[in-house]
Each structure stands twice: as structure tokens, then as C-alpha cells.
MARLO-510323 format. One record per residue (C-alpha): x negated, y, z negated; chain. Coordinates in steps of 0.25 Angstrom, whole numbers. Layout:
+-------+-------+-------+-----+
|     u |     v |     w | mol |
+-------+-------+-------+-----+
|     X |     Y |     Z |   A |
...
+-------+-------+-------+-----+
// end
This chain:
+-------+-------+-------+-----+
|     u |     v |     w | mol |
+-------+-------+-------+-----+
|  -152 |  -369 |   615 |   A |
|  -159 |  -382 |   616 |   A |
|  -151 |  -396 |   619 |   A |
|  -139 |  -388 |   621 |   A |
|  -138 |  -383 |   603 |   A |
|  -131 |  -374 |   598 |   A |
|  -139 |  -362 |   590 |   A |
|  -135 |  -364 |   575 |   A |
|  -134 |  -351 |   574 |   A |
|  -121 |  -353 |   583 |   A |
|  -116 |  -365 |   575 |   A |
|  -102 |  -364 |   568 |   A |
|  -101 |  -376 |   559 |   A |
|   -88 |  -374 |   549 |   A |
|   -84 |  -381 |   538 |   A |
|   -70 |  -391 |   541 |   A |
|   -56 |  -384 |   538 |   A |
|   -53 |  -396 |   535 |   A |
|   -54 |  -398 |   519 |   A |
|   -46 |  -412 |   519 |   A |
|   -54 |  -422 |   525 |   A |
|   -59 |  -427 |   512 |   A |
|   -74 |  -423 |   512 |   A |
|   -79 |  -422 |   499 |   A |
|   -93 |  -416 |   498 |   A |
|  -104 |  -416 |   488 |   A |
|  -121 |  -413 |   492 |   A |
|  -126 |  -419 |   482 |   A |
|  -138 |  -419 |   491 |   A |
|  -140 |  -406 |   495 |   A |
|  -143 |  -404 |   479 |   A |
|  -156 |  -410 |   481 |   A |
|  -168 |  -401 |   482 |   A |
|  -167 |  -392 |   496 |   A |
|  -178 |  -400 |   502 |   A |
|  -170 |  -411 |   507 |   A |
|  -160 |  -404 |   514 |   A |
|  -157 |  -392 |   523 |   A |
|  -143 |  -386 |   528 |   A |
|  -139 |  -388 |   542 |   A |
|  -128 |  -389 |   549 |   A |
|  -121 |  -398 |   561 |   A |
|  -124 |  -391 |   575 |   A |
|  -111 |  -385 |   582 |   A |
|  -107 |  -394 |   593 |   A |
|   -98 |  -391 |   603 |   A |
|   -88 |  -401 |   603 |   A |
|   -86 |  -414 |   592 |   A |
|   -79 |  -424 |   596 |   A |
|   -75 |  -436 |   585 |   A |
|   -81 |  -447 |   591 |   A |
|   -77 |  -459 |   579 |   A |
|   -74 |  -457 |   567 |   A |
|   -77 |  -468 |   555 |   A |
|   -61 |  -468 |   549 |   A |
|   -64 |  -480 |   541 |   A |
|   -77 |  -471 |   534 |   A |
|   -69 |  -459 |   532 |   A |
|   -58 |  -467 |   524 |   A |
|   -68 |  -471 |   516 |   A |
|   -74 |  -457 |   513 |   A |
|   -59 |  -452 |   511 |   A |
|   -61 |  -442 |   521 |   A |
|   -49 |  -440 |   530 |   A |
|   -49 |  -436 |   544 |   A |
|   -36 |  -440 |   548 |   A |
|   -29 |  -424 |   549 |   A |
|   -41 |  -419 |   559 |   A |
|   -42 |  -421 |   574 |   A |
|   -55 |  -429 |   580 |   A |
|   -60 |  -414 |   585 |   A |
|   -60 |  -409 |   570 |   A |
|   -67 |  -420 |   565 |   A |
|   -76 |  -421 |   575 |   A |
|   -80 |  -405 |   571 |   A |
|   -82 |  -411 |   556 |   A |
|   -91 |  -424 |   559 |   A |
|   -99 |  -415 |   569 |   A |
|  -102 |  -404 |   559 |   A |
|   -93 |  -393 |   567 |   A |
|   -82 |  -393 |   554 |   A |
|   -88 |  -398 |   541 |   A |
|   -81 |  -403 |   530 |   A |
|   -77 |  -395 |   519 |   A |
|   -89 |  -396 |   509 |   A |
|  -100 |  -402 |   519 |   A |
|  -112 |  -395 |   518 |   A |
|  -123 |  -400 |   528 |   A |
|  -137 |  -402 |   525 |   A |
|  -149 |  -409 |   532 |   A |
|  -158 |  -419 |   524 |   A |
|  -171 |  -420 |   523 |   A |
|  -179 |  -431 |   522 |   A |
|  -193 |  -440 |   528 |   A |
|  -195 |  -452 |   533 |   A |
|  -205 |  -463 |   538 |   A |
|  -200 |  -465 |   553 |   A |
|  -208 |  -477 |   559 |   A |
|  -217 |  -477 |   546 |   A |
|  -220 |  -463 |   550 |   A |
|  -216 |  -451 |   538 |   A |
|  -211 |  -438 |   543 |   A |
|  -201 |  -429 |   538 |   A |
|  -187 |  -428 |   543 |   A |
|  -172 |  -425 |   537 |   A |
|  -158 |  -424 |   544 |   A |
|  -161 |  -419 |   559 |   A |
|  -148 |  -422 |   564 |   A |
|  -138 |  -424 |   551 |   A |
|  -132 |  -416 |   541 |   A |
|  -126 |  -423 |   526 |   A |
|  -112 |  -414 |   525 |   A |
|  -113 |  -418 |   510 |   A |
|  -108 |  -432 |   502 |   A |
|   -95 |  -435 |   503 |   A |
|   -89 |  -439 |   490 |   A |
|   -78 |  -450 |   492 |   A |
|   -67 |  -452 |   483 |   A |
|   -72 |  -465 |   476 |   A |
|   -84 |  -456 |   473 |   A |
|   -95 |  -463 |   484 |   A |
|  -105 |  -452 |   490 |   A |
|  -108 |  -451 |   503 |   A |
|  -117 |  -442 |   513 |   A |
|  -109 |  -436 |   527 |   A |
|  -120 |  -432 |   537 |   A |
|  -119 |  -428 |   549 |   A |
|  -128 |  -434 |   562 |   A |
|  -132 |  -429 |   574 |   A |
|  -125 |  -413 |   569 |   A |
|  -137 |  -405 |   575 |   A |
|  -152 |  -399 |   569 |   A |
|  -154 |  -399 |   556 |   A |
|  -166 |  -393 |   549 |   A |
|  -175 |  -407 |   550 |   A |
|  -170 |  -409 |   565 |   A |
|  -185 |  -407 |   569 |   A |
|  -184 |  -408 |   584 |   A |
|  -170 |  -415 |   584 |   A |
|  -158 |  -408 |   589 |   A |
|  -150 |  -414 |   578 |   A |
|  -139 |  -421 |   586 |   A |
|  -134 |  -436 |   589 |   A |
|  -130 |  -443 |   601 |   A |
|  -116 |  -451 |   601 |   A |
|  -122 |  -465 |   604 |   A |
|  -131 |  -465 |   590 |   A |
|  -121 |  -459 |   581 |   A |
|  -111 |  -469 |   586 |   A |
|  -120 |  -480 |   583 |   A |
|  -124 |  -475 |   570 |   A |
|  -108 |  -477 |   568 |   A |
|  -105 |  -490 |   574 |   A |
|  -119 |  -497 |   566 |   A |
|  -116 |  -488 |   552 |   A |
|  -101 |  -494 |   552 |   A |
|  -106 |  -509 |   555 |   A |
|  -116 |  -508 |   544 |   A |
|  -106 |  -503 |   533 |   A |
|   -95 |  -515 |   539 |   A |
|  -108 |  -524 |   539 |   A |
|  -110 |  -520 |   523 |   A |
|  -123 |  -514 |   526 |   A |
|  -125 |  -501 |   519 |   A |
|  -125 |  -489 |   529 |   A |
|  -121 |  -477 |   532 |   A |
|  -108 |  -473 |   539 |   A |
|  -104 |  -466 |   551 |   A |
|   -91 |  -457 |   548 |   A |
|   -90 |  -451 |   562 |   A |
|   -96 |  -447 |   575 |   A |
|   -92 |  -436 |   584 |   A |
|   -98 |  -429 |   596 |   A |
|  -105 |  -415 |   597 |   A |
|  -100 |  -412 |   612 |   A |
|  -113 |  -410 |   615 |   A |
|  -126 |  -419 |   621 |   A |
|  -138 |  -422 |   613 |   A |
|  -150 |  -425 |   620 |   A |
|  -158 |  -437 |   620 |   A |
|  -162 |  -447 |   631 |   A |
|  -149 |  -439 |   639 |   A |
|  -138 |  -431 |   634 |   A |
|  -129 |  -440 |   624 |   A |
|  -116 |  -435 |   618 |   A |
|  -119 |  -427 |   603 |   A |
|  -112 |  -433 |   591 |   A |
|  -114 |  -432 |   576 |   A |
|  -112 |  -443 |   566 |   A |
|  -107 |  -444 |   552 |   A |
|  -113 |  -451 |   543 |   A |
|  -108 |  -458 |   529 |   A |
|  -122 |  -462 |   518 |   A |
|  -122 |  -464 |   504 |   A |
|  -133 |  -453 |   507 |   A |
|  -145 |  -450 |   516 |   A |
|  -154 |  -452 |   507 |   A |
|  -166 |  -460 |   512 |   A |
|  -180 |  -464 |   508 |   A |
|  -184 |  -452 |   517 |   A |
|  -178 |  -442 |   509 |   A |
|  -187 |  -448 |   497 |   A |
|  -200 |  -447 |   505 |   A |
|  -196 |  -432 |   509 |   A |
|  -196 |  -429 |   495 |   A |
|  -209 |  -436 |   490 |   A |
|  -216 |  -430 |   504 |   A |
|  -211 |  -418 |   499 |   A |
|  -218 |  -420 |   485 |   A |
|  -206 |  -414 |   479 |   A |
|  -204 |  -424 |   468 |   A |
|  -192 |  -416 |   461 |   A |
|  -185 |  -416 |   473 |   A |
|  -188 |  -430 |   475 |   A |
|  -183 |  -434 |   460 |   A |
|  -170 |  -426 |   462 |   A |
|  -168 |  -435 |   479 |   A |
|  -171 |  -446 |   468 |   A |
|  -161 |  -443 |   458 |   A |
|  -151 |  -439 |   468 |   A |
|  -151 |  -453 |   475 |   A |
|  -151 |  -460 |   463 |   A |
|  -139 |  -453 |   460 |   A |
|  -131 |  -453 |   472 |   A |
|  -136 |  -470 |   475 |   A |
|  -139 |  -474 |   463 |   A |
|  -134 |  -468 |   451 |   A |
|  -137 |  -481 |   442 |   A |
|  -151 |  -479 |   440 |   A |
|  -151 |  -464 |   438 |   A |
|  -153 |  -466 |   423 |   A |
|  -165 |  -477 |   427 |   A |
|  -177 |  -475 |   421 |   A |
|  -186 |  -477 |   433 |   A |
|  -172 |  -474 |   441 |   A |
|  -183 |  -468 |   453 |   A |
|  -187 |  -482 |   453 |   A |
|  -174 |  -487 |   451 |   A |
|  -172 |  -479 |   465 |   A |
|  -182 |  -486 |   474 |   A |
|  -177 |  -500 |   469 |   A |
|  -162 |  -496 |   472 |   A |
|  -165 |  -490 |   485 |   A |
|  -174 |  -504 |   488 |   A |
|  -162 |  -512 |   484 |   A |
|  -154 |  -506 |   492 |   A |
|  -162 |  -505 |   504 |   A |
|  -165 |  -521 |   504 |   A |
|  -150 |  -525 |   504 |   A |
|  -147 |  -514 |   516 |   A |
|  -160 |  -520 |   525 |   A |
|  -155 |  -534 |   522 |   A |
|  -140 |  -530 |   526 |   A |
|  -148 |  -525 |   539 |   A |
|  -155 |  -539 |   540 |   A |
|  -142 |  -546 |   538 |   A |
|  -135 |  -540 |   550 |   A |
|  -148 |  -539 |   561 |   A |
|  -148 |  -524 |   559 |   A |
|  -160 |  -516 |   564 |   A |
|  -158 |  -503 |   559 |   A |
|  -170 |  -496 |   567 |   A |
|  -175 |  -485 |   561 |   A |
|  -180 |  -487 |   546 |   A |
|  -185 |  -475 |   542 |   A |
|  -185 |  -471 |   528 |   A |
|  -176 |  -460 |   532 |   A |
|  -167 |  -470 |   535 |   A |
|  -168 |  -476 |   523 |   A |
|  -157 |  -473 |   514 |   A |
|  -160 |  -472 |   500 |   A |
|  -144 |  -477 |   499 |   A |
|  -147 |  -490 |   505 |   A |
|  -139 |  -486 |   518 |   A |
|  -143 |  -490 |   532 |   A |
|  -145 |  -476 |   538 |   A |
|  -148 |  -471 |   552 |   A |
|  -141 |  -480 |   563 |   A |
|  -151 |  -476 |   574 |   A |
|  -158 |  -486 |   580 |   A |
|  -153 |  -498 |   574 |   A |
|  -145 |  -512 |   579 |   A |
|  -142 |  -525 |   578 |   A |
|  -151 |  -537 |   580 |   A |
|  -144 |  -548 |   590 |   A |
|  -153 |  -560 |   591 |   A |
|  -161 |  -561 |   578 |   A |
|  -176 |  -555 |   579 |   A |
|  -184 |  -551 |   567 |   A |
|  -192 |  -540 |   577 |   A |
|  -178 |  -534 |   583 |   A |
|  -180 |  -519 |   583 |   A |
|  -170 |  -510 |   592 |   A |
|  -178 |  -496 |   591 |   A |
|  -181 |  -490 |   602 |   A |
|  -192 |  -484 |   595 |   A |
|  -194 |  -496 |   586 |   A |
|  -207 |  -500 |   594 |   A |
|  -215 |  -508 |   584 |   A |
|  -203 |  -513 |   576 |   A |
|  -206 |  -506 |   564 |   A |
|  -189 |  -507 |   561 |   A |
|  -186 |  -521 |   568 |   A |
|  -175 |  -530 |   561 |   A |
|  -185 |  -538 |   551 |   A |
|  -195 |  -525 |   548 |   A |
|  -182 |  -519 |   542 |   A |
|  -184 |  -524 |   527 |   A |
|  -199 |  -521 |   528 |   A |
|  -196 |  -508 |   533 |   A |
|  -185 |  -504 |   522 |   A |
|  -196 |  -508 |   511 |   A |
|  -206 |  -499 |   517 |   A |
|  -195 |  -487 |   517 |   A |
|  -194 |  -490 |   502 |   A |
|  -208 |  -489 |   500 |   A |
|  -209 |  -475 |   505 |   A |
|  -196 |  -472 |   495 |   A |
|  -205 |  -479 |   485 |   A |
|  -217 |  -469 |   488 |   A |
|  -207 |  -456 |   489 |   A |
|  -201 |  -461 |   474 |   A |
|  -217 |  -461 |   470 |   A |
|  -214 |  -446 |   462 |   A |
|  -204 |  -452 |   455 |   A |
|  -208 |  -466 |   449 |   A |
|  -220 |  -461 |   442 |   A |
|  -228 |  -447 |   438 |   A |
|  -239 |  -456 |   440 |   A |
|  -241 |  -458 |   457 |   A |
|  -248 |  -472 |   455 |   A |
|  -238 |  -478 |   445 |   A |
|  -226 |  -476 |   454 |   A |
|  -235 |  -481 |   465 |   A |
|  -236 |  -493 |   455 |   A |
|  -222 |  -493 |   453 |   A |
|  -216 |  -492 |   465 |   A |
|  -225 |  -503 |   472 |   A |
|  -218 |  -513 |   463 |   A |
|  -206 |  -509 |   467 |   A |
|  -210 |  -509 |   482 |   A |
|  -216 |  -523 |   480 |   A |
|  -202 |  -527 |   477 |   A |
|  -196 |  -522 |   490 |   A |
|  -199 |  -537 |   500 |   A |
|  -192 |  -545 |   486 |   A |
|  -179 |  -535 |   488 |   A |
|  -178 |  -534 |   502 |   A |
|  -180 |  -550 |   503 |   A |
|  -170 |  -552 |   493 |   A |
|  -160 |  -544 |   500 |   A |
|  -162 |  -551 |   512 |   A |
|  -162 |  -564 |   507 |   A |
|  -149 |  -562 |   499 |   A |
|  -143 |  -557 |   512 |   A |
|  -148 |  -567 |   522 |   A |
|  -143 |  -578 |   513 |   A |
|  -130 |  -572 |   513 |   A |
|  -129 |  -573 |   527 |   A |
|  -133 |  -588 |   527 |   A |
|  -122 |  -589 |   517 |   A |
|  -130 |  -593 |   506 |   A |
|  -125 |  -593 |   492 |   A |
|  -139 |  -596 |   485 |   A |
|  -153 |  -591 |   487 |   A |
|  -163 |  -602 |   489 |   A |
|  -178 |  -601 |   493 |   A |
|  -177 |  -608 |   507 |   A |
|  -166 |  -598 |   511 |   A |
|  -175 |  -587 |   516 |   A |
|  -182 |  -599 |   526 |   A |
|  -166 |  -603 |   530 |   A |
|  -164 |  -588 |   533 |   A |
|  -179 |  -584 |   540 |   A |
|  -177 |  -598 |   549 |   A |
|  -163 |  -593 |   554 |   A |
|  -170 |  -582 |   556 |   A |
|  -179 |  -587 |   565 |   A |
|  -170 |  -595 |   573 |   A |
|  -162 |  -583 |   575 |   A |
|  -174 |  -577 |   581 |   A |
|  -180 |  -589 |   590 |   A |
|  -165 |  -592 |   594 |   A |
|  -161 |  -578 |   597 |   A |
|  -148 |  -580 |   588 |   A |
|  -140 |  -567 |   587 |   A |
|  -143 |  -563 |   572 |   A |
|  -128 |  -559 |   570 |   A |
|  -119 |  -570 |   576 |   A |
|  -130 |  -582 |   569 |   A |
|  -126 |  -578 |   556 |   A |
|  -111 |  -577 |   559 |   A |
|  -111 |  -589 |   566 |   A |
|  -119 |  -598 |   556 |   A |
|  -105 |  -603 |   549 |   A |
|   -99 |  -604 |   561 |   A |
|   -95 |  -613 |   571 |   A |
|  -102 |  -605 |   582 |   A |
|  -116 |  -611 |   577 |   A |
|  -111 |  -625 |   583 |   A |
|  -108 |  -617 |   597 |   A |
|  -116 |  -607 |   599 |   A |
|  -127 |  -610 |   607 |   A |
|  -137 |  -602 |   600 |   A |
|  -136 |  -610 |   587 |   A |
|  -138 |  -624 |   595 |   A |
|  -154 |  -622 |   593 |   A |
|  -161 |  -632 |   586 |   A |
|  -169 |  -623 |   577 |   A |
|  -156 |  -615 |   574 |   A |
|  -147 |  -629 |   570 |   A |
|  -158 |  -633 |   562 |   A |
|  -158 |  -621 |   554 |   A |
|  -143 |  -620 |   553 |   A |
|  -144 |  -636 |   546 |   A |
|  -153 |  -631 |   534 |   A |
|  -142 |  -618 |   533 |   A |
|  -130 |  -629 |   531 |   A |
|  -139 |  -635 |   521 |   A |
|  -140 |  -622 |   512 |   A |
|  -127 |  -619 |   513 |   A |
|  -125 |  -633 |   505 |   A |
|  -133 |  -629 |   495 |   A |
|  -124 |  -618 |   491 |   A |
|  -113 |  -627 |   493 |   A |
|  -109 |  -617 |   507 |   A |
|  -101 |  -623 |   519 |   A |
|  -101 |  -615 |   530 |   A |
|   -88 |  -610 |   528 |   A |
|   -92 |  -605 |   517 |   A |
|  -103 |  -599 |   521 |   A |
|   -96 |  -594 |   531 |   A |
|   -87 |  -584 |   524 |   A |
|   -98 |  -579 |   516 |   A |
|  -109 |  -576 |   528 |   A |
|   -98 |  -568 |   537 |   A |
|   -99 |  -557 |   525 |   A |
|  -113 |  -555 |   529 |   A |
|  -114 |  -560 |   543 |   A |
|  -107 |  -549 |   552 |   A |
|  -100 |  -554 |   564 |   A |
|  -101 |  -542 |   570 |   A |
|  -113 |  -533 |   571 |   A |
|  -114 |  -519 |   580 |   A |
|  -121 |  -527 |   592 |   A |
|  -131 |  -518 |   599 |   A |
|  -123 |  -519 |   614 |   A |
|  -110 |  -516 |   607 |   A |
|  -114 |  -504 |   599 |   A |
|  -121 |  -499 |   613 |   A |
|  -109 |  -501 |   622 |   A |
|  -100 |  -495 |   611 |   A |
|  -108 |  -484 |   610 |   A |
|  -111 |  -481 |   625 |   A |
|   -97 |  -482 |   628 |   A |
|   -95 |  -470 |   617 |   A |
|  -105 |  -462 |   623 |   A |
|  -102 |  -464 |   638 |   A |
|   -86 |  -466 |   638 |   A |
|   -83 |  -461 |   627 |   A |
|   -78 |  -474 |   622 |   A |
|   -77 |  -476 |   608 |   A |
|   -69 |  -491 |   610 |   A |
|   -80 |  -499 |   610 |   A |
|   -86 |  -492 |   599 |   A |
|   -72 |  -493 |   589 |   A |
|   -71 |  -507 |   593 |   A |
|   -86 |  -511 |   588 |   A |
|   -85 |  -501 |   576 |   A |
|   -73 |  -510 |   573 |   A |
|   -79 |  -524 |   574 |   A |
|   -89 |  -520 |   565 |   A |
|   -81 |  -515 |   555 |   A |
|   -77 |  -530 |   553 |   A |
|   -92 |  -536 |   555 |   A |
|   -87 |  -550 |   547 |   A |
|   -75 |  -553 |   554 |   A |
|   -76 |  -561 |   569 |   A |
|   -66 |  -553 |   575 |   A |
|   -63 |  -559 |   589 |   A |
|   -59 |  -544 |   594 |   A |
|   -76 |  -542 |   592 |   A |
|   -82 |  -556 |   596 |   A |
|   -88 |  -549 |   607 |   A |
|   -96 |  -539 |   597 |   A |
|  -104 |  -550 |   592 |   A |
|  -109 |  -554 |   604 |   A |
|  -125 |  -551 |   606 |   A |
|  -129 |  -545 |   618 |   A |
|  -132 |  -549 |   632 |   A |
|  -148 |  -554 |   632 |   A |
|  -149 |  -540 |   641 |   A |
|  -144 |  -531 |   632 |   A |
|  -153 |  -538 |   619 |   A |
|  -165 |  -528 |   621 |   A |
|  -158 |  -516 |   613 |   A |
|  -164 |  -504 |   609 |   A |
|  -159 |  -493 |   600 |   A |
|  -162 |  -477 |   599 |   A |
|  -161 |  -468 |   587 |   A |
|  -153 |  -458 |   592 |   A |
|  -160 |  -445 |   588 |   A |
+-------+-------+-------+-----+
// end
């Protein structure tokens, strides 16, 4: 029995008595051709333990867990007890990993099936961390607390930040230690996505060369994301231009808040437009256009101002997996979908543009905005300024007393900001009210995420965990109670680093 596993062949998983919880599922997926799945199952574990549970999520999924004691519903979101009509499976899928391509799929996570909400919205449950699936190669399958609670706190930020994401509905622990660095407590996530479809699951097809299979994974997403071009003419060239749009406003949103997501991979890239996979990601402090937190990042490849070039090249291999399915002809698709990639830097820049000019408060777009936008940039960065609190702060009356703002070349630039403001007729009151929509006053700070989630996996304290969930439901609103969250960290603790979790 190796790292302490139970034999499947001694598992006992059962499906929940409990037929009221408001679970109502569908596997459209599992309709697909075989190749992109396998059955599995979640591990037995010998003893859950509900460690949070997303309330707020589960209203909005009209599922109701009100009837059942924490120890049941940590048997559910642990696998133990499935809901009525889950029916687990494994995905299969590829990647590029650092540039590199290899094969992979679900090593450590389970879809239970798409729950289908009362207003008709579709979304995938999947298990993380429940144990050895098929494509666990050399993984044990399993989770360690500290990750899984981080994927929680940095999913819910994003969604109150309005950033799409996946969500977390629950953690709970396995009562048992997995093995990494030292024995950490096991636990098991519960993840919420429009679906786990990613650029990956394309590129396993067309490795593959099973091109009806990769027609039917086409006509599938179309119809689960986007359901108005499924009577388009060219509607699998229609599918690479949504899927570009949608990943140029979700990069952008990133850039926006100082996020580093870490790990963009195209299996990590959701054909949805979701940011997906809260491993080693954080959030930048002083502005720096190299910041990378990675451990294994050594070169930088996913650092905060690679990230838009990066998403492009994601979509160029989604391009070369559509190939099959542009044209019979291999060199006119080629043709084709060149063009369409040439229009990639002009999307991406757009998005960005339109965003950064909305955290400048501008109402019109004029040609000198992107140098008004690259210099506070670079002040930002020779001046060390916190990226967060300097947008915030810009209408404020903390830039006439905050030290930091007292810099010549940082005055200078705040002059020509006033001026453009008057040529959209903007005080900065007005400014104001409109910036703090896009400008959070809260972020998850680095410091604060770690302490919470050390106090969870030490003390089992769970307070400071609550308390920062809650400020950043509410990331618009200065809320004294906070202050303290939004203070950078000490100079000594500035040099943070970040693992994956696997």
C-alpha cells in the first residue's frame, strides 16, 4: 500500500440518500466520443471533515444544504456520498507546459456531471484532489489543504473583482496526510466552470488525428458557449474568433488588477474564457513589468507583462488544432487562420486599452492615452509604487499626503492626468466615482492569503480566513474594519514565491 492508499478494490463509494439537496444533473459531456474520458471514482478516505463551505455559491446554484450535518456534507464534497445523479468521470486532454507538448487529462479530479440551475445556466461540479484517476501518471491523486484553500480564497476574489473564473463551492479534508515536502493534511476541492473545456482538449483531438471526434468537441462547445454561431457559415472560424475575444478581455481584467496567474499552459486555458487553475498564482505589490512568483518560473516565461503574449501563442495552438476543420485543403486553412492570428496584438491591445483608460477614468479615447498610461507605468516602476493603492488613490486626497506620490517625476505626470480629464469635461470627483468600479480597494495581498492559510493548516483557525474572504467580497468599498488588508507588505517579506500544489 503505498503513501498510506486504500486498494480500490476496498473502496465503497455510495450514492447520497439524500435526494433533496437540489442537484440536478446532466453529462452532456460524457456523450462525446469515449476518447476524452474515463470513469473513475473518488478514493475512500477515512475521515472528511467540512472544512468551508461557499453558502453564498450554493444559493446561487439552488442547491440547499441546510437539512444536513457538516460530517454528511463533508462525505458528499469528498466523494464518500455522491449526489443523486452524479456520475464521475475523468477528462482527458494535452497541453503545452512551459512550451513543451505532452499528453495529460484529470490526474486528481473528477467532473460529477453539469448541474443544471433553475434559470437554465450550465455548469460543470468536479471534484480536486479525490484520488487516482486513469491519467494520474505517477500522481497519487490527492490535494494538500493549504492549495485547495488558496484556490478558494483567490477564485472568490476574482468573481467579486468581476474577472471571469471558476468558483470554489467547498473544501473539506480527507483525514488523511499526503505527501509532498512533509506530510500536509489531505482535502478535496469543489470546483464550479462553465466547463473544463480547454485549448488542450482541442490539441488532444488533432494529436490524435481523429478529426470527427474533433468536429463533434467543436460542435459541442459551440453549443454549450456559444450557441449563436452554431448556424454560422464558417461557425469553426467563428469559434476561434470567440474564444480570442473572450481571452483578450479576461488577460486584460488580469492586467488590470496586478494578477500573475502563473501557470499558462494551454490546459489552463479555458475555451469559456475563465481563469482556471489557482496554483501558482498572486498579486503584484509594487508595479514591475518582470514580477513572476513561480517557483519553477526560472526564466519568466509567465511573468505579469509576458501574460498577453503568452495567451496569443495559446490561441495559435487552438488555431493549429481547428486546422482539420477550416478547410479540406491543409494550406488554405493555414492561409486562413494566419489572418485571423495576425489579428490577435490588435484585440489584445484594444482590450487593454479600453480597460486601462477606464481605470484612468477616461471617458474618450485619444492617441496620446497609451503614453499617459505607459509613463505612469514607468513611474510605477522606478518609484516602487504599490500598483493597487496608486490607482485608488489617484482621485484621492492621499496623493497630497502620501509620501510616495511627492516625487517629482510622479507630480509631473499626475499634471498632464488633470489636463485630460478636462478634455472630457471630468473633475475628479467625477472620476472618482467611476474609477473605484474598476480600481479594487482590496486585493487578496500575498502576506494575508499566506497567514490565513497557515493559520488553517496549523491551528485550525479558520477566523482569519472568513474575515479576508469577506473583505474581498466587497473589493469597491473602503471598509475601515479592512484598512489593514490593504497594506503591502514589510520590505522582508516582498521576495514571495509560490508552488503549485501537486
Amino acid at each position: 500500500m503505498e503513501n498510506g492508499h486504500q486498494p480500490r478494490a476496498n473502496k465503497s463509494i455510495t450514492e447520497s440518500d439524500h435526494e433533496d439537496l437540489g442537484f440536478r444533473f446532466e453529462h452532456s459531456y460524457s456523450e462525446l466520443p469515449s476518447l476524452f474520458f474515463s470513469k473513475a471514482e473518488a478514493e475512500l478516505f477515512p475521515a472528511p471533515r467540512l472544512t468551508i463551505f461557499n453558502e453564498a455559491l450554493a444559493k446561487d446554484l439552488n442547491l440547499d444544504f441546510s437539512q444536513l450535518p457538516p460530517d454528511e456534507i463533508a462525505k458528499i464534497f469528498t466523494g464518500q456520498s455522491l449526489p443523486v445523479g452524479a456520475k464521475p468521470l475523468a477528462q482527458a486532454y494535452a497541453g503545452h507546459q512551459y512550451g513543451g507538448f505532452t499528453i495529460l487529462g484529470d490526474g486528481r479530479a473528477l467532473l460529477l456531471g453539469e448541474h443544471r440551475t433553475k434559470n437554465g445556466e450550465l455548469f460543470d461540479i468536479q471534484f480536486k484532489g479525490s484520488g487516482i484517476t486513469p491519467y494520474s501518471r505517477r500522481g497519487d491523486g490527492r490535494a494538500a489543504l493549504g492549495p485547495m484553500l488558496r484556490e478558494y480564497i483567490i477564485s472568490e476574489a476574482m468573481w467579486y473583482l468581476n474577472i471571469p473564473t471558476t468558483r470554489s463551492l467547498a473544501v473539506a479534508t480527507t483525514g488523511e496526510n499526503v505527501y509532498r515536502e512533509r506530510p500536509l493534511p489531505g482535502a478535496v476541492l469543489t470546483r464550479v466552470a462553465s466547463s473544463h473545456i480547454r485549448v488542450g482538449t482541442f490539441q488532444f483531438a488533432a494529436y490524435r488525428r481523429d478529426h470527427l471526434a474533433l468536429r463533434k468537441l467543436a460542435d459541442y462547445t459551440i453549443s454549450r458557449h456559444y450557441p449563436e454561431i452554431s448556424n454560422h457559415d464558417d461557425k469553426y472560424l467563428e469559434l476561434f474568433r470567440q474564444v480570442a475575444e473572450r481571452q483578450a478581455v479576461l488577460i486584460a481584467k488580469w492586467l488590470g488588477v496586478g494578477f500573475v496567474h502563473g501557470v499558462m499552459n494551454t490546459d489552463n486555458t479555458s475555451i469559456a474564457g475563465e481563469t482556471i487553475d489557482y496554483g501558482p498564482c498572486a498579486f503584484m505589490n509594487h508595479y514591475h513589468p518582470d514580477t513572476v512568483f513561480s517557483s519553477i518560473d526560472h526564466h519568466g516565461r509567465y511573468c505579469f507583462a509576458n501574460q498577453t503574449a503568452i495567451a496569443q501563442w495559446n490561441l495559435v495552438r487552438f488555431a493549429e488544432a481547428l486546422l482539420p476543420l477550416i478547410d479540406k485543403q491543409q494550406e488554405k486553412a493555414v492561409d486562413i487562420m494566419t489572418a485571423e492570428v495576425n489579428r490577435l496584438p490588435g484585440i489584445f491591445e484594444k482590450r487593454r486599452l479600453d480597460l486601462m483608460r477606464s481605470k484612468l477614468g477616461l471617458k474618450s479615447a485619444k492617441t496620446t492615452d497609451e503614453d499617459l498610461i505607459y509613463d505612469l507605468l514607468k513611474v510605477m516602476e522606478t518609484t516602487k509604487l504599490d500598483y493597487t493603492n496608486t490607482w485608488r488613490d489617484l482621485p484621492t486626497t492621499r496623493i497630497d499626503t502620501n509620501p510616495s506620490y511627492q516625487v517629482a517625476e510622479f507630480k509631473q505626470w499626475y499634471q498632464r492626468w488633470i489636463q485630460r480629464l478636462s478634455q472630457d469635461g471630468e473633475t475628479l470627483e467625477s472620476a472618482r466615482l467611476r474609477m473605484n468600479q474598476v480600481n479594487p480597494y482590496i486585493i487578496p495581498r500575498n502576506h494575508y492569503v499566506e497567514a490565513a492559510l497557515s493559520a488553517a493548516d496549523v491551528n485550525n483557525d479558520l477566523r482569519p480566513l472568513r474575515r479576508l474572504v469577506s473583505a474581498l467580497s466587497q473589493p469597491a468599498i473602503e471598509n475601515q474594519d479592512f484598512k489593514d488588508l490593504r497594506e503591502p507588505p514589510p520590505e522582508d517579506q516582498a521576495c514571495y514565491k509560490t508552488f503549485c500544489g501537486t
